[in-house]
C-alpha positions, 0 to 999 in steps of 0.5 A: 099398579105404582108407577116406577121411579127411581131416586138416585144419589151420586156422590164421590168422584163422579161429582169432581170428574167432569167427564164422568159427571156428563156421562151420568147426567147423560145416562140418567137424562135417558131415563124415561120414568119419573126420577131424582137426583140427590148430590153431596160435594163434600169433597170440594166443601173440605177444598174450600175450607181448607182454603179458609184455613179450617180443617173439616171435621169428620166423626163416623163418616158425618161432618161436623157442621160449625157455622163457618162450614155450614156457609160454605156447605151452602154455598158449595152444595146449594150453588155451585154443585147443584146449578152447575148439574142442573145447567148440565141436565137442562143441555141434555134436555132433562127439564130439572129444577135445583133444590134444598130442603127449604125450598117449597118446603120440601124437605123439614129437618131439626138440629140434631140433639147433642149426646156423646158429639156434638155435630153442630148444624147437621140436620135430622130429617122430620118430613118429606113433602112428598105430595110436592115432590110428586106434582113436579114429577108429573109436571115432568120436572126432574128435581135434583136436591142438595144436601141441605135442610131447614127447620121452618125457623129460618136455619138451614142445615146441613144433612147427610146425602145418604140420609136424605135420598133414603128419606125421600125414597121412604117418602115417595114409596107410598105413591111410587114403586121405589128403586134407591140407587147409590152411585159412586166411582166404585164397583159397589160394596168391597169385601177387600177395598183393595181389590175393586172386583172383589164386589159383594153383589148381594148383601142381606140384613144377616150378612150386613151385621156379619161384615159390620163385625168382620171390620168390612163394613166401616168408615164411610159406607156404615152411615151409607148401608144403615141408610139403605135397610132403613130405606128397605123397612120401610117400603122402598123396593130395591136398593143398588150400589155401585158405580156407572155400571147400575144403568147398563141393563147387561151389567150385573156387577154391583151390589143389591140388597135386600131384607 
């Protein structure tokens, strides 16, 4: 039998709220099977480049990355996000190691090919090196990855969070039984994002191109659920979003999906 592992991505204001932020990383120091953490920050990577003057750029729910955003995203997701969670895990007696895909060659990427946009230095993800991955897990080290990337060349990239903790579940699923998690400030997936209760709690690949079509299914989340089916066909087995409340073994108020 596979031994469990869970690799969870947080992301939205659980990122910029301090106090939510130590209620997850307590939560998530508590759990006693192999796990990851996967973070973004692109909420204080668009504070910073608004201070420089640059507006951030979004198409679809992805960033554009020019070269000054790529810096900063190394600086924001690389830096201050990433050792400030792993200083916290480490008080919370959680043994993490902060990460990006360069490091130890965890994560190899390619810039994404120009078509109809041109997204700049984004990264599309080639190969996790999941036998790495799976050695400092069972040296019990927790390793808490950025949303960075590299293509061996010398380039860091910058990668969607989505993407990559879909990958890594993909990747770690050939050891591991695989648990993805998406944990943000809302209940889970909304049929109305007006109504924080309305949570869809179970959505299959029918009901996915349904909501899609019914405009439910838009912006931001479209990049987010294509990442979790992706992650469901290719061998990880259960995919939740939903806020705090995915780590309270009573609640059930979140969305799971399925095939």
């Amino acid at each position: 039998m596979k031994q469990q592992l869970s690799i969870i991505k947080i992301g939205g204001n659980i990122i910029e709220n301090d106090a939510e932020l130590l209620k997850f990383l307590t939560l998530f120091s508590q759990m006693t099977t192999p796990k990851i953490l996967v973070h973004g920050g692109g909420k204080k990577a668009n504070q910073v480049l608004q201070k420089m003057g640059i507006i951030p750029k979004m198409v679809n729910g992805r960033r554009i990355t020019d070269a000054a955003s790529l810096d900063v995203a190394i600086m924001v997701y690389g830096g201050l996000t990433n050792k400030k969670i792993v200083a916290k895990l480490q008080s919370l007696h959680c043994n993490a190691i902060g990460m990006s895909g360069a490091d130890a060659n965890a994560i190899q990427a390619h810039k994404r090919p120009v078509k109809d946009i041109d997204y700049g230095f984004a990264g599309d993800i080639d190969n996790i090196n999941s036998d790495l991955i799976a050695n400092l897990l069972n040296l019990n080290i927790t390793p808490v990855f950025c949303a960075l990337t590299h293509n061996q060349k010398g380039q860091l990239l910058n990668t969607n969070a989505d993407t990559i903790v879909s990958e890594l579940a993909i990747g770690m699923s050939v050891t591991f039984e695989t648990t993805l998690y998406y944990c943000f400030e809302l209940n889970g997936v909304l049929r109305d994002f007006q109504n924080k209760n309305s949570v869809l709690k179970n959505i299959d690949s029918d009901s996915y191109k349904a909501l899609i079509a019914e405009g439910i299914i838009s912006e931001g989340m479209l990049p987010k659920l294509h990442n979790c089916f992706h992650a469901l066909k290719n061998g990880v087995k259960e995919v939740r979003i939903g806020n705090l409340a995915l780590f309270d073994n009573v609640n059930t108020n979140y969305t799971t999906l399925v095939l």
